[in-house]
N, C-alpha and C positions, 0 to 999 in steps of 0.2 A: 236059493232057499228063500221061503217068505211066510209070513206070520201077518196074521189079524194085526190091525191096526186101527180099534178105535179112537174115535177124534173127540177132543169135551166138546160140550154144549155150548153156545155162546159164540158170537162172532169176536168180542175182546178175545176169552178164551184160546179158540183157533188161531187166529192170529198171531199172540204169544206163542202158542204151543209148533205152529208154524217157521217161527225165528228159532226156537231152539232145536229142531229138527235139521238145522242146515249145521250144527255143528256134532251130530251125530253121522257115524259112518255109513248105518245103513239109510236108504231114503225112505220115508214114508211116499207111498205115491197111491192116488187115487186109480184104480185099475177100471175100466169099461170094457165088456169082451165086447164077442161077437152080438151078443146076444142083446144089449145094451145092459146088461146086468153091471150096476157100479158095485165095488167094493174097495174100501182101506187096506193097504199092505205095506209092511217093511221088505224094503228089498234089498241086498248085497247090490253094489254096484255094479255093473258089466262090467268084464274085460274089453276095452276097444279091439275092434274086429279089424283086419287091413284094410283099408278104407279102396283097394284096387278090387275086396274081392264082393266088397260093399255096390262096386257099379258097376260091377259084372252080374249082380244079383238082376239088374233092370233087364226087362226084355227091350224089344228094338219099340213097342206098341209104349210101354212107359216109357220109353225117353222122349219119342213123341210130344205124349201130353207132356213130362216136364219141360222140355226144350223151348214149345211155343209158351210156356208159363212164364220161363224164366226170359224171353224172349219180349214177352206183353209187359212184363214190370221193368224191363230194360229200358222201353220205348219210353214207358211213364216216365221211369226215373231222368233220361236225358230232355222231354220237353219241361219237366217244370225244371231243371238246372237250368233250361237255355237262359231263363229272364235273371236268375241269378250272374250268372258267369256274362252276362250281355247289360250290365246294370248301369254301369260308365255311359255304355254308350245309347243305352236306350235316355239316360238321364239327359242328354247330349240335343237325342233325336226330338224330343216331345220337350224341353226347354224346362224339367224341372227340376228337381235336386233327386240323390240317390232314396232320402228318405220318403219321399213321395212314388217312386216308381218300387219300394220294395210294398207298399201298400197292395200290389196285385198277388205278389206272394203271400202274404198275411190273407188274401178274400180267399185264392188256393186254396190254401192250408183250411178256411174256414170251413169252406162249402164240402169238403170231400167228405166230409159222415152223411153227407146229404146221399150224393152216389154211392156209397160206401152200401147205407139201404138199400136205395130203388135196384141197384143193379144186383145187393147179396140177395136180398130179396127174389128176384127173377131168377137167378143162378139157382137157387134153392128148391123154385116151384118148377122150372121150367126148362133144367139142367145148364151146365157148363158152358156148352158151346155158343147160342146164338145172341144170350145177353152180354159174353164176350165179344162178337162179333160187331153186335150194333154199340159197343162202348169203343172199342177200339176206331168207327168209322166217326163218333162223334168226336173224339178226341186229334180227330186227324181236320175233320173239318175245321176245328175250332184254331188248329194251327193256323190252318190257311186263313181264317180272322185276321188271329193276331198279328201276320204279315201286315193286311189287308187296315190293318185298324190308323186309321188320317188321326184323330187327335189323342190327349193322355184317357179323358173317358171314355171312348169308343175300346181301348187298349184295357182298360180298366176291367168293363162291360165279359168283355170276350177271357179275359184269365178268369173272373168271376164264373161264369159257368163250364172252362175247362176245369176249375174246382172238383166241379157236379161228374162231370165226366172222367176225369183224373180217378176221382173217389172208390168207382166202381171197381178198377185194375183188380188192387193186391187183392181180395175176398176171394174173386175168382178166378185171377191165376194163380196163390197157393192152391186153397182149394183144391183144385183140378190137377196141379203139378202132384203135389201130397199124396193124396189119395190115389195115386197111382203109380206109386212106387213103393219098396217091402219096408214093414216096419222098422226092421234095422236099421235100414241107409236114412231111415230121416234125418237124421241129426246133422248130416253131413249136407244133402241134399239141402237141408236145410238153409243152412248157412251160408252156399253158393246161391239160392235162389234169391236169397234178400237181396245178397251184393247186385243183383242185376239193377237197383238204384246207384249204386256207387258207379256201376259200369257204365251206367247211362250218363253221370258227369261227367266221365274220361272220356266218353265219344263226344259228348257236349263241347269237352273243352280243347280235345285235338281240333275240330274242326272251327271254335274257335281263335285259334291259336295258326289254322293254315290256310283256310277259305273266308273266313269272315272279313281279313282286312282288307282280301282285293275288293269286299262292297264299299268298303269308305265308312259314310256315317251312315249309309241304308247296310252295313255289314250283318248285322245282326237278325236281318229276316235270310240268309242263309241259314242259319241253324234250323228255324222255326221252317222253312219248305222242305228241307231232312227230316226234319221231327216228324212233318204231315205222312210225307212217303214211305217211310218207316214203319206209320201209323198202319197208315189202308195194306200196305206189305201183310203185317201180320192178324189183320183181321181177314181178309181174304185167306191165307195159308189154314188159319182156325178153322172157316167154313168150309176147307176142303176133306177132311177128316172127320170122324162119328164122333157122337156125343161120347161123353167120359163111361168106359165099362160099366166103372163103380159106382155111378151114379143111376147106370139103370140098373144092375144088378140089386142095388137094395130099393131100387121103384118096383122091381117086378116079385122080390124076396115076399111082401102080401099079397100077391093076386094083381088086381089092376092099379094103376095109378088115378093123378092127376082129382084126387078128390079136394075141392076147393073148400068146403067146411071144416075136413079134418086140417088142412095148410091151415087157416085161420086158427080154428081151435089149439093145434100146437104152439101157434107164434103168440098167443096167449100164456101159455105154459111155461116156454122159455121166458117170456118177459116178467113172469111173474116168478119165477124159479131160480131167474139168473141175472137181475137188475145188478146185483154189485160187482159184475165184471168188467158188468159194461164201462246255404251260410255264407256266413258275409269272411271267410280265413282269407279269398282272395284279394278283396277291398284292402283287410288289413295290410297283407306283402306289400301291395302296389303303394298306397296311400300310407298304412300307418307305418312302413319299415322303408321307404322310396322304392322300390324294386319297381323292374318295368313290366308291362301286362303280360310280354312273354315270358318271364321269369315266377310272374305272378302264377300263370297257367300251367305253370311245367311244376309248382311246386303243389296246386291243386289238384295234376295228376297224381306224383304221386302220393299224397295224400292219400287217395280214392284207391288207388291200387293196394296200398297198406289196408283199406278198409275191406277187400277184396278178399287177400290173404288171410286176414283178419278171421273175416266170417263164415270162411272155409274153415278154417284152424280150432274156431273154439265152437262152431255150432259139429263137428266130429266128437271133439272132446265131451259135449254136452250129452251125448249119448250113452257116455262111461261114467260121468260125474253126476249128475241128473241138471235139469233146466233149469232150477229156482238157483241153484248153487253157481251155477257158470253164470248167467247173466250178471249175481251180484258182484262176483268176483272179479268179470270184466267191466263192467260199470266202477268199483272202488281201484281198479287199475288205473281209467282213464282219468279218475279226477285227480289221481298220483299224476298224472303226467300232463299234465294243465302248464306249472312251469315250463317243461322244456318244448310245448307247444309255442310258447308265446315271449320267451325269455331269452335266445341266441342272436350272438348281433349279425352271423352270417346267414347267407340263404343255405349252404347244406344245413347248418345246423335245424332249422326252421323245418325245415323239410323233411329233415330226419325225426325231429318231435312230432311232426303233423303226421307223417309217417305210422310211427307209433301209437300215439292217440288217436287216430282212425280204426290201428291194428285193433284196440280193446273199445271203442265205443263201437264200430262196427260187427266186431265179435259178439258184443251182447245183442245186436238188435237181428244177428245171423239165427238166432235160437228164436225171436220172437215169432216168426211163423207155425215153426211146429211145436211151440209150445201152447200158443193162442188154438190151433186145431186139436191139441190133445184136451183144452180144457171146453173148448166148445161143446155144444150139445151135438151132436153126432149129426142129426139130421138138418143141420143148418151151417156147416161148415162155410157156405159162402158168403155168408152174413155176418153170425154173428164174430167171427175173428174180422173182418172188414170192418165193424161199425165201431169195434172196440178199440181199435189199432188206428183208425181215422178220428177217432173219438179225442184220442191223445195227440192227436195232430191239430184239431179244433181246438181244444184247451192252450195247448202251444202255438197258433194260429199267430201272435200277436207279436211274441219273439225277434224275429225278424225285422220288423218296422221298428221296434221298441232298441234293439240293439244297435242297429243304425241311426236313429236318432239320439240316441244318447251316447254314440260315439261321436257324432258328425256336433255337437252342442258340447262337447266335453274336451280338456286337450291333457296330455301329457310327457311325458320327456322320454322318450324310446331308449331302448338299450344305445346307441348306435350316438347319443346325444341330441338329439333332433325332437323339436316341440312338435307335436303334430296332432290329429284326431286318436281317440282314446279308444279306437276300434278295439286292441291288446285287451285291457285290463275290463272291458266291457264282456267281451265275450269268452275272457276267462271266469268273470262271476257266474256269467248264465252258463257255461258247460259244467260248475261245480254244482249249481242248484239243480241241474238235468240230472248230474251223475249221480246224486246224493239223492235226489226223487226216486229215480228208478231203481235203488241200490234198495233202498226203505221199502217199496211198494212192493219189490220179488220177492224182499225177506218175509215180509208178511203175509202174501197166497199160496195160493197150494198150488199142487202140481198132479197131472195125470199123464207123467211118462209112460207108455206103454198100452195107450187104450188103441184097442182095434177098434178105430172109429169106420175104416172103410168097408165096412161090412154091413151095419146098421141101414134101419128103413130110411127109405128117404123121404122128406118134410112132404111129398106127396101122397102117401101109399093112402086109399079110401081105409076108412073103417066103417062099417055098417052100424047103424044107431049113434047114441051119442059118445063124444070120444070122454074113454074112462079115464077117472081121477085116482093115484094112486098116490103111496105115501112118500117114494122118492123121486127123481129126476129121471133115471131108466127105464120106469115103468112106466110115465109119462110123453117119454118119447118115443115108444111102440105102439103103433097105431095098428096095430092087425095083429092074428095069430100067426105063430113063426112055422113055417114047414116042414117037421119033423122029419121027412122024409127024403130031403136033398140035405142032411146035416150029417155030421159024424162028431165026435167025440175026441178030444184030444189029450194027454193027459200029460204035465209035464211037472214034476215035482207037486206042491199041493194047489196048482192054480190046474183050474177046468176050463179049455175053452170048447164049445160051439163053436164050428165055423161052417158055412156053405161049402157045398162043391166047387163050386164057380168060383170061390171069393183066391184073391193073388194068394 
């Protein structure tokens, strides 16, 4: 059951009206059909579906596109952990402190809204497949670099522009993953696709933990020639298989594509229509609680595997509960559980907090993909969730260096009695100021659970004359007349969808 849901005027407005909405039972959600028609509704919340019969919905053709998705963000995820989880000893190898080698991480983190563009961008005009192709080939080279790289700024140099390349991944492996699999199972889908970062630590850190030592002090260019082969693996595997259905389905849903005035003229639209949308746990075991690297690493796994669990567990639930509500509520979890992350004097205990606090920071960031695609403008699905989600990674860019340095400058008395570097109590401030950021910022946006984005034109369909201005965002991103004639009529309580023949 659902009812009209207008929103007040005013962005203060919205945003109040927005936080009290999450303590209401039904969800206000912004709905987008087939058709790109937006409207406000109150919804009942779903009953959670079995989430067995949820992936049995996928055919063998969408597991496909998600598998290599969740595959491509795996890869990302494990090369920028390598220089994390290798920071000792790259500190080691180039003769300078750890706070000076987390500086490549910080340029990372910097540059990715850079690619996060050039690559959603291409994804958008020019489909899924081969701007993932040539990002995954770049990001493989740029491995074989940073083997390759003789002093600390040549090393510097080369993470700087895997930044750029890095950037690219997530836009267009959700994207592509998402959109091609059934409305339903997103939530779930969801939630395992993020973890493929988390997954990429745990491979990172087994194989630091098993191969790395037999290198010595050159250990740590093992990860990084894994990293590269892993790399070119799944960009060749991408090039073997067609472009994404869905993406030419709504290229060919107007007539022809590839019209490069209408691309411009929309990314005008969205930009003007959608402008305000737009770790160091193992240093501490080893250094701030004395624990040894192999102990350090084995508590980093399971760390990451809790965050695994995690994001499976509450991006399911986010499908019954709505998006704005789970993220908040695993976010104000995680910063409850800040103490027993950083406050036991044993390593299970350690473990089992980190455990935990993975479980719900990772659980929240499990919903960000299909939530950033349902708020997205339909025909820019590789971009614009890319640029906004790298966006937040640029803002937070500086984190890393900043937190290391003011542990490695700071000292205090560990649980355990021991004066040592204030890694603890450092980056329990900045996981509270993360978790209390993102808790505020959910509570106050909207939400568009529900929109059949996979249907909508796509950012290239031509439009003949100039492309038309209309009074909302839906009607702006139609660029052609819709084909009455391959459409049928759906009718389910008082919502109307449109949808294509063709469409999942």
């Amino acid at each position: 059951m659902s009812d009209s849901a207008p929103k007040p005027m005013g962005l203060a407005a919205q945003a109040a009206q927005n936080f009290r909405d999450l303590f209401r039972w039904q969800q206000r959600v912004t709905i987008i059909d087939e058709n790109g028609q937006e409207r406000e509704e109150w919804q009942s919340p779903e009953m959670p579906k079995n989430p067995i019969k949820l992936l049995r919905m996928l055919s063998a053709t969408n597991w496909l596109y998600y598998l290599v998705g969740l595959a491509a963000w795996t890869v990302d995820g494990y090369d920028f952990h390598s220089v994390s989880i290798s920071l000792t000893r790259l500190s080691a190898f180039y003769g300078v402190s750890k706070t000076q080698v987390s500086t490549a991480i910080t340029l990372t983190l910097l540059l990715r809204s850079i690619g996060a563009a050039l690559f959603g961008v291409a994804g958008d005009y020019w489909g899924r497949k081969w701007p993932m192709v040539i990002n995954m080939f770049i990001i493989g080279a740029l491995q074989v670099g940073t083997v390759y790289a003789r002093t600390f700024n040549e090393f510097l140099a080369v993470r700087a522009l895997f930044g750029i390349g890095m950037g690219g991944i997530w836009g267009g492996a959700v994207s592509m993953a998402l959109e091609n699999v059934p409305t339903e199972a997103r939530g779930l889908l969801s939630g395992v696709l993020q973890q493929g970062y988390s997954l990429g630590y745990v491979f990172a850190a087994l194989f630091n933990l098993t191969l790395a030592p037999k290198g010595g002090k050159h250990g740590f260019r093992t990860l990084f020639w894994i990293g590269a082969g892993a790399s070119f693996f799944v960009g060749v595997v991408r090039a073997l298989f067609p472009e994404s259905k869905q993406f030419l389905d709504a290229k060919k849903q107007n007539g022809r594509g590839g019209g490069v005035r209408a691309f411009r003229s929309q990314v005008g639209t969205v930009f003007r229509t959608q402008w305000k949308m737009m770790d160091n746990y193992a240093v501490f075991i080893e250094v701030g609680m004395g624990y040894t690297k192999n102990q350090s690493s084995l508590a980093g796994i399971l760390m990451k595997t809790g965050a695994c669990v995690g994001g499976t567990i509450i991006g399911y639930i986010s499908q019954f509960f709505g998006r704005r509500r789970t993220i908040v509520l695993a976010a104000v979890m995680s910063g409850l559980l800040i103490p027993a992350w950083i406050l036991p004097k044993s390593l299970g205990g350690l473990m089992a907090g980190g455990f935990m606090l993975q479980f719900f920071v990772q659980g929240a960031w499990g919903v960000i993909p299909v939530h950033l695609n349902e708020l997205s403008p339909p025909a820019f699905r590789a971009s614009f969730p890319g640029i906004a989600y790298q966006i937040g990674n640029m803002i937070s860019s500086p984190s890393a260096q900043i937190v290391t340095a003011i542990s490695e400058s700071h000292y205090y008395t560990n649980p355990n009695g021991k004066r040592t570097q204030a890694f603890g109590p450092t980056m329990a401030i900045a996981t509270a100021i993360i978790a209390l950021g993102i808790a505020v910022w959910v509570a106050l946006g909207t939400e568009r659970k529900g929109s059949h984005f996979e249907a909508v034109s796509a950012a290239t369909a031509a439009v003949d004359g100039p492309v038309p201005h209309h009074k909302n965002l839906s009607d702006d991103l139609e660029t052609g007349s819709y084909d009455e004639k391959n459409s049928k009529t759906e009718v389910s309580g008082p919502q109307v969808h449109t949808v294509t023949k063709d469409a999942h």
